[in-house]
C-alpha positions as CSV (number, residue, x, y, z in Angstrom):
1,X,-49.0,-29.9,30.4
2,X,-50.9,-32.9,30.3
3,X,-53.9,-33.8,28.1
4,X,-56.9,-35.9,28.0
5,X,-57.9,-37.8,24.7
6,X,-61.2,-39.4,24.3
7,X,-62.6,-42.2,22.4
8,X,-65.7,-43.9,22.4
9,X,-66.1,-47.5,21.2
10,X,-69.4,-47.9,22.6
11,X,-71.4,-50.5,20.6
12,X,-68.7,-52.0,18.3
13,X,-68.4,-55.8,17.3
14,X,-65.2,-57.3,19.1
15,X,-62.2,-57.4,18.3
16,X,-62.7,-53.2,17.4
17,X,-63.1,-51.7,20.9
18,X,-59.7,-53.5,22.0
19,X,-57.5,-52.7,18.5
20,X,-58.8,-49.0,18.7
21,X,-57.9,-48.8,22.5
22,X,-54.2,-50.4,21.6
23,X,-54.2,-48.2,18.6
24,X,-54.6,-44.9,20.9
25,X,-52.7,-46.2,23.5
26,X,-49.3,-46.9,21.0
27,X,-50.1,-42.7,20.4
28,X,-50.6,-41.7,24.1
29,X,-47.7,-39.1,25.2
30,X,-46.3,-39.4,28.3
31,X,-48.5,-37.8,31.1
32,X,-51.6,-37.6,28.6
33,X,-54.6,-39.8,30.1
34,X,-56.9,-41.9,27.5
35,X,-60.8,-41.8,28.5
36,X,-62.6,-44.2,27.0
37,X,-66.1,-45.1,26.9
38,X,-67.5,-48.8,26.8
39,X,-70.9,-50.6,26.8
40,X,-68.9,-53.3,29.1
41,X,-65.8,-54.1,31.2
42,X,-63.3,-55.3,29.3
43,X,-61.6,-57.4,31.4
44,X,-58.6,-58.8,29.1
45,X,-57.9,-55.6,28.3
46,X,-57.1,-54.7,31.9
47,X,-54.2,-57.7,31.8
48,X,-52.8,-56.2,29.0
49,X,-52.9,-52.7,30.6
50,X,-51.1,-54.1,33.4
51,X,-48.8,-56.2,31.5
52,X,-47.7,-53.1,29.5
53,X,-46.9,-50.6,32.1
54,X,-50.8,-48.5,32.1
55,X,-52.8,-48.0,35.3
56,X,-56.3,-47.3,34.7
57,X,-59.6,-46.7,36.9
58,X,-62.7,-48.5,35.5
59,X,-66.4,-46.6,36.6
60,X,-69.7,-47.2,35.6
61,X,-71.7,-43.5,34.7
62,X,-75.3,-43.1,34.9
63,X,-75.7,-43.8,31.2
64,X,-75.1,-47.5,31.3
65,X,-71.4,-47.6,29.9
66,X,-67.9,-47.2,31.3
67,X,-65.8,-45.0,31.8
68,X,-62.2,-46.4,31.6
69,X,-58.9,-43.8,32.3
70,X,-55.7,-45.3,31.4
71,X,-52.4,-43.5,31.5
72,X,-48.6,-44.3,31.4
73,X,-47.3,-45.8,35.1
């Protein structure tokens, strides 16, 4: 059974929101999905996603940030 893990890096200085997403990521089980929330697109983290074998689905929510889900291909 598949779960979902959440983590919030709303607000943090860069490079922090990207080395805490890579950090979960290296964790993620198989089948688990990652939702993270963001004050803004990170776009070079979406080559690396692809690069590294994650799809993900990037939404704005009515609060102003993103909501990014990322899991295994």
């Amino acid at each position: 059974m598949s779960q979902t893990h959440s983590l919030d890096v709303c607000g943090l200085p860069p490079p922090e929101p990207f080395e805490q997403i890579m950090t979960a990521l290296d964790d993620l089980p198989n089948g688990d999905l990652l939702e993270v929330r963001i004050h803004r697109q990170p776009h070079p983290l979406f080559e690396v996603l692809r690069n590294n074998g994650f799809v993900y689905n990037c939404e704005p929510t009515p609060d102003g940030v993103f909501l990014i889900r990322i899991r295994h291909q």
